[in-house]
N, C-alpha and C positions, 0 to 999 in steps of 0.2 A: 097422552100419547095417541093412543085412538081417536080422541075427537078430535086430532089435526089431521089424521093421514085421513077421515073418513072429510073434513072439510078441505084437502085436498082434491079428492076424487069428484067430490059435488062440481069445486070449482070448473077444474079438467072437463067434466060431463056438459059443462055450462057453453065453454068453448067450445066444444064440438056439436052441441045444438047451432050456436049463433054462429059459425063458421057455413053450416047446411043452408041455411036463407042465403046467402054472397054465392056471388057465382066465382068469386077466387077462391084456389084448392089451402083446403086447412092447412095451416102446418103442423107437421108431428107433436104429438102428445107426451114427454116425458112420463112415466107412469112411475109411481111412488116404488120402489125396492124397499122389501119386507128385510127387515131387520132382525138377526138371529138371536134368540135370548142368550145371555151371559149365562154358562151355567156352572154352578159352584157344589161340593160336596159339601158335607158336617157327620163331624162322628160327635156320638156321645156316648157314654155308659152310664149304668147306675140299675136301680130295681127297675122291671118291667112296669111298674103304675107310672115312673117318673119317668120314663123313657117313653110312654104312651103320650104323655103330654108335651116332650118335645115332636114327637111327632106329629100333634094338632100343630103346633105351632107351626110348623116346616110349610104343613099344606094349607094352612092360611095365610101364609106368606107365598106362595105359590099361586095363589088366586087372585092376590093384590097386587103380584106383580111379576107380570108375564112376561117382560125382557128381564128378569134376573132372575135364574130356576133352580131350584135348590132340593139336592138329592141326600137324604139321610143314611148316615152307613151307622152304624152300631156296633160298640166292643163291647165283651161278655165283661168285662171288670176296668181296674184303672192298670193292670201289669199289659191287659191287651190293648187297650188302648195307647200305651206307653209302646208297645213294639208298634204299632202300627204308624204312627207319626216319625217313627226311627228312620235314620237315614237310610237311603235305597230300598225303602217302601213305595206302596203309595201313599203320600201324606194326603191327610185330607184338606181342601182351602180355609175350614174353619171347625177348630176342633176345641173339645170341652180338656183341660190337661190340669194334671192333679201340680201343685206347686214342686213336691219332693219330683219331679221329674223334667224340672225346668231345666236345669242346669245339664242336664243330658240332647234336649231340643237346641239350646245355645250354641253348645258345643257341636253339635252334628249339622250346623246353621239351614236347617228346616222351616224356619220360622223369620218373621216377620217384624217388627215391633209397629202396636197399634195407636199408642199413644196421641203422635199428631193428627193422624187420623181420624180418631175420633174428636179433637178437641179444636175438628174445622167449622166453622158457625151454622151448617144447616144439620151437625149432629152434637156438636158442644156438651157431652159429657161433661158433670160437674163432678170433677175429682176430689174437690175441695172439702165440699158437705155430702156430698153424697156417698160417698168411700168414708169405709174408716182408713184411717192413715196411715195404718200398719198393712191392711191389705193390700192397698195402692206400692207402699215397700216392699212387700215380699215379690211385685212381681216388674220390680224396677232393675236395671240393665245398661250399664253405659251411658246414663242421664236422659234416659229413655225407657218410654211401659214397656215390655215385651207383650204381655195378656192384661183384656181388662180382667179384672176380683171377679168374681160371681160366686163360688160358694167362702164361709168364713167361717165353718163351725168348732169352735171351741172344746178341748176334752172337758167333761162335766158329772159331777158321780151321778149316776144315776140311785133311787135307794127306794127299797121297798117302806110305803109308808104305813104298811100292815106289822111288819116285825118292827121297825122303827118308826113309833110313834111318840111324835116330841111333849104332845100334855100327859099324857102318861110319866114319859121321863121325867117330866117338873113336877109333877106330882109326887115324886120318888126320890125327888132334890136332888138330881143329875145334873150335869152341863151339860145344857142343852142351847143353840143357837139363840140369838136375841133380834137376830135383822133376819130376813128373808132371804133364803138363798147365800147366806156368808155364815161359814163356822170356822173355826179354830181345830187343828190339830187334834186337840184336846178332846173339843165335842164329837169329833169325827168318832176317834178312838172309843170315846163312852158310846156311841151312837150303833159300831160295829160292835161291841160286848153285849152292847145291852140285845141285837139281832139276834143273837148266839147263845142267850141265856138256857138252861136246859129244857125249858117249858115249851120252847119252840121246834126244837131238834134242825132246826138250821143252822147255819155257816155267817157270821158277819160282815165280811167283806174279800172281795178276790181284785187282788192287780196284775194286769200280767206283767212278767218277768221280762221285761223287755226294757231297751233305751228309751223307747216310747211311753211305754208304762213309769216308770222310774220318775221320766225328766220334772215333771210340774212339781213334782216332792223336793226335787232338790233346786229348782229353781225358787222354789216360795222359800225354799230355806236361808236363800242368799247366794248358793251353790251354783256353778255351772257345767253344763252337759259336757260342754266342749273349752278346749285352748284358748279358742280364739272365734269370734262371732264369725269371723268373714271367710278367713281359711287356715280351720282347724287342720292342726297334725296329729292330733290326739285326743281320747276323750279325758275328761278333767274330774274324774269319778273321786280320785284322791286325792284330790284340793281338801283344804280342810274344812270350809263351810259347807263342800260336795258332802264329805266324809261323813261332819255331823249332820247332815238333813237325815242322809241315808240311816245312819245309825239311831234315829228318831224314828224314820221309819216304819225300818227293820223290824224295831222292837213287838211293833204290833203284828205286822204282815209273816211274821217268822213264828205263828202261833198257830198250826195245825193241831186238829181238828176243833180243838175250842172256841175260836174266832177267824180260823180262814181256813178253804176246801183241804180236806187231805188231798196226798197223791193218789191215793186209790179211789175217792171221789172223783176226782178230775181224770181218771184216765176212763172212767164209766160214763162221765157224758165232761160236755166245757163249762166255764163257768157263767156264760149268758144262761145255755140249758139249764143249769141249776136256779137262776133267776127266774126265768121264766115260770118255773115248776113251784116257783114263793119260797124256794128252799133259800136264799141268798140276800142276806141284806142290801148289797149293795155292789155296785160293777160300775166302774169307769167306762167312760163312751162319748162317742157322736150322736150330733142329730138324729142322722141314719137310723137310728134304734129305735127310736119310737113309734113307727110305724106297727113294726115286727112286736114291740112291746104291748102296743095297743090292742095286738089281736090276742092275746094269752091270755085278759082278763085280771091279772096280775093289777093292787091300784099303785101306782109309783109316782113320784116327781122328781126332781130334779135339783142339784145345789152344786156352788160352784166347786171345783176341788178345794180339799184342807186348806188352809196357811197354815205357815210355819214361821210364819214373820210376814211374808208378802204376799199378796193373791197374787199366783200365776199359772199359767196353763199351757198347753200346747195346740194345736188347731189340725184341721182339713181344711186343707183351703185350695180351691179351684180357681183357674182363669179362662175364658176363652180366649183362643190364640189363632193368628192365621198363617196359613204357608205363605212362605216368600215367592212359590210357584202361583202362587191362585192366580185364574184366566183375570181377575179385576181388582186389584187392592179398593177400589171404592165402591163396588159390589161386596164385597166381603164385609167389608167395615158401616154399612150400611145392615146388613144381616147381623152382624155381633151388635151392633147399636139397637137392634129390633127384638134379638133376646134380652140385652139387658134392660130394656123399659123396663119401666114399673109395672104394665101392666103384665107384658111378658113373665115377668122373676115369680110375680104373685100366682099365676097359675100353675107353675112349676114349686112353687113354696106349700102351695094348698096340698101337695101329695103328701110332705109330710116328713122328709129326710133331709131336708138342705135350709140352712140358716142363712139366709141371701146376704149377702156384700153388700148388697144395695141399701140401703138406709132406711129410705121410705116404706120400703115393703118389710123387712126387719121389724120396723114397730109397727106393721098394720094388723088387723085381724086374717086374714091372708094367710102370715106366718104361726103368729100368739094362739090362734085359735082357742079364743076362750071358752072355756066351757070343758075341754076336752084333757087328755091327761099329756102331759103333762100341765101343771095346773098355773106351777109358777114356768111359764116357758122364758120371760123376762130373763131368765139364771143366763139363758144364751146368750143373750146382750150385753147382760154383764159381764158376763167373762170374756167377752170375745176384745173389752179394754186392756186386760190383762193376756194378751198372747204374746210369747213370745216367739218374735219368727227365727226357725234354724239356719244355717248357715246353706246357702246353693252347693248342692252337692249330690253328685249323680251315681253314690255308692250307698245306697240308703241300706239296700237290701242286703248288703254285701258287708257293711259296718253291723247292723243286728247280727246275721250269721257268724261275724267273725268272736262277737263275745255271748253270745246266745249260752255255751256253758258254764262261762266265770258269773254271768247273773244269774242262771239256775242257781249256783252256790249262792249266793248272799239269801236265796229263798230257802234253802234246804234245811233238815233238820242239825242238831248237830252243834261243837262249839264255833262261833262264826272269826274268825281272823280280818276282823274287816279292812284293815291296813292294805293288808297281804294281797286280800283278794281285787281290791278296788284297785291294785296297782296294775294286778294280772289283766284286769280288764284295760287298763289306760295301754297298757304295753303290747296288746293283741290288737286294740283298734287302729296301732300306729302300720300295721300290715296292709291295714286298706285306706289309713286315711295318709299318709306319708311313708309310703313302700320304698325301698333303697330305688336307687337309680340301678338298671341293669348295665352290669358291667363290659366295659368296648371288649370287643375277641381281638385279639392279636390278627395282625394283619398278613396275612396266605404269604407265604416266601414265596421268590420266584421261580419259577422252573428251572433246573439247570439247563443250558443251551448244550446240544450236541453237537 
C-alpha cells in the first residue's frame, strides 16, 4: 500500500518537472487522499500472563497493518466479559466468548456468524482437519459458524503423583491403571483410598457439587444431564442409567473425612487450597490449572476422568466472535483469522492455560510442553475426543442456583434417599429450564360513560 501511493507521488513529481521545461502551463496535479485506517476493538479475558500475550499480538498486528488498527479492551473474567457483549453495551468488533454464553449473544442478535467468512480463498480456514468436529459443533447456528473454536479444554482429574503413586500401588496388588492416562472407576476409587490412607493425613479426592461437577460421572455411565440434547425442559438426574451412575458415584464421594474433605475442612480453605498444600489426592479441572499448579511445587499430572462404561467428559470451550456492528466484517475476519494461526494460538498456548482448538498447535511442543509438569499433557487430547457438548442455553447460572441445595444433599452426610432427591433436583430445574408461561390479566373494563 505504501509503495503505490509513494510510486505515485514520484510519478506526479515527474510531471511537474517535465511540464517546467514547456512553455505550456501544467495542468493540475490530483494529489493522492490519505486513507483513514479501519479501526476495530477486541476484548479478552483470562489471567494477566495470557492476556499479556494477547496484547503483543494486538501491537504486532498494529505494526503490520496500518489501515486496520486494533484497540484491545479487557474483562476482569468470562461473567464480565459476558455483560459486556450484552445487548445495549458496547460490544466489542471481535471478542473472545466462553460457548455457555452463546446462546444469550444469539439471542440478543449482537453478533455476526463467521463461518463464510473465513472459508473465502485468501483466508480458507480448514474446518475439516484442523478443528475437531465437536468444537466446530458447539459453535454451529442455523447451518452456519457463529465463532470460530479457539479454546477446547476438556475436564480432566488432576492427581497428586506423591500421595498416588501407581508402582507403589502394583506393588501392593491394587488396581491400578494399565494405559496412560485411561482408568476405570474402580482404579479411580482404589487410587482416592489408597491418597487417604492414614500415613498421609490427607484427603483422597474432592468433586464439587455441582451439575458441572456431577455430569462426566453420569455421562460415562450411560446417564444423561439433561431431557433432551437440544432443548431441554428438565434435568434427567433420575433416569435410571442417571440414577445408577450417581449411585456409583455417590458411594465413594459420600465418604467424609476418610476419603473426601470434611465440611469443616472445606469451609477453612477450598478444595484446590488443599491441593496445592499436598494435602488432596486429587481435584477435577481445566487447563487453566496448571499454570497456578506449577508454581506450588506440588509434583502432579494428569488422567482423563473415571469410566463408568464410557470415557466422557465435559469441556471449556471458547470461540472468537464478531459484532454484526463491526466498522468492516472483512477487517474483522481478517484479525480473528490472524489469532487463530498456528502461529498466533502457539504463543498464547505457551502461557500455559488454554488447550487450542487448533490441531496443529494441540499436538506441538508449544502446547505439550515436554519436559514440564504436567508430564502426560496428551490426557488433554485425549479427552477432548470424548466431549460432550451441552445443550445452548443461556440459563447456565441460573440452572446451577436453581438445584445447588438438592446436590449439596446427594453430598451430605446422612441416609441418602436417592430417588427422592434426584427427582427434587429434575423438578426444580424445570423452574428455570421450562418455567409455566405467565398468565394473560383479564382485560381493564370500560369506563362507565356519564
Amino acid at each position: 500500500m505504501r509503495s503505490r501511493r509513494a510510486g505515485a507521488l514520484v510519478a506526479a513529481t515527474a510531471l511537474v518537472l517535465l511540464a517546467g521545461c514547456t512553455t505550456d502551463k501544467a495542468p493540475p496535479v490530483d494529489k493522492p487522499t490519505p486513507t483513514t485506517p479501519t479501526t476495530l476493538s477486541f476484548s479478552t479475558y483470562g489471567p494477566p500472563a495470557e492476556v499479556a500475550v494477547y496484547r503483543r499480538l494486538v501491537e504486532a498486528w498494529n505494526i503490520d497493518h496500518p489501515d486496520e488498527q486494533v484497540t484491545l479492551r479487557t474483562a476482569a473474567d468470562r461473567a464480565d466479559q459476558a455483560s459486556l457483549v450484552a445487548a445495549g453495551g458496547s460490544v466489542p468488533d471481535v471478542f473472545l466468548l466462553d460457548r455457555l454464553d452463546l446462546a444469550q449473544v444469539i439471542a440478543d442478535d449482537v453478533s455476526q456468524p463467521v463461518g463464510d467468512l473465513l472459508d473465502e480463498p485468501d483466508r480458507d480456514v480448514d474446518f475439516g482437519d484442523g478443528y475437531p468436529i465437536d468444537a466446530v459443533g458447539a459453535f454451529a447456528n442455523d447451518n452456519d459458524l457463529e465463532c470460530l473454536p479457539y479454546g477446547f479444554s476438556p475436564m480432566v482429574m488432576y492427581v497428586n503423583t506423591s500421595l498416588i503413586d501407581f508402582t507403589r500401588m502394583a506393588r501392593r496388588g491394587l488396581d491400578v491403571p494399565t494405559q496412560p492416562g485411561r482408568w476405570s472407576f474402580e482404579q479411580f476409587a482404589e487410587g482416592a483410598r489408597f491418597a487417604s490412607r492414614p500415613a498421609t493425613r490427607a484427603a483422597g479426592v474432592q468433586i464439587e457439587p455441582t451439575v458441572e461437577g456431577l455430569a462426566p460421572f453420569i455421562y460415562s455411565g450411560g446417564g444423561d444431564v439433561f431431557d433432551d440434547d437440544t432443548t431441554p425442559t428438565s434435568l434427567a438426574f433420575s433416569e435410571g442409567d442417571s440414577q445408577a451412575a450417581l449411585a456409583t458415584t455417590l458411594e465413594l464421594l459420600r465418604n467424609p473425612p476418610s476419603v473426601t474433605l470434611s465440611d469443616q475442612q472445606l469451609a477453612h480453605k477450598s478444595a484446590l487450597d488443599w491441593f496445592k498444600a499436598g494435602k488432596l489426592g486429587m481435584i477435577a479441572g481445566y487447563r487453566s490449572l496448571v499454570p497456578e499448579l506449577r508454581a506450588t511445587g506440588v509434583t502432579f499430572d494428569v488422567m482423563q476422568m473415571p469410566s463408568l462404561g464410557d470415557e466422557q467428559t465435559v469441556a471449556d470451550i471458547t470461540g472468537l466472535c464478531m459484532s454484526k456492528d463491526a466498522p468492516s466484517a472483512d477487517a474483522a475476519a481478517d484479525f480473528i483469522y490472524y489469532l487463530a494461526s498456528s502461529e498466533s494460538v502457539a504463543s498464547v498456548a505457551a502461557a500455559g492455560y488454554l488447550v487450542p482448538a487448533n490441531l496443529e498447535v494441540a499436538t506441538s511442543d508449544a502446547f505439550l510442553q515436554p519436559g514440564r509438569q504436567p508430564l502426560t499433557a496428551t490426557v488433554f487430547n485425549d479427552a477432548a475426543r470424548n466431549i460432550v457438548i451441552p445443550p445452548m442455553l443461556s440459563v447456565y447460572p441460573e440452572l446451577e442456583e436453581s438445584v445447588a441445595n438438592d446436590i449439596q444433599r446427594l453430598f451430605s452426610m446422612g441416609v441418602l434417599n436417592l430417588p427422592l432427591v434426584t427427582s427434587q433436583i429434575d423438578t426444580d430445574s424445570q423452574a428455570v429450564l421450562s418455567p409455566p408461561e405467565p398468565s394473560e390479566s383479564a382485560s381493564p373494563s370500560a369506563s362507565p360513560s356519564g
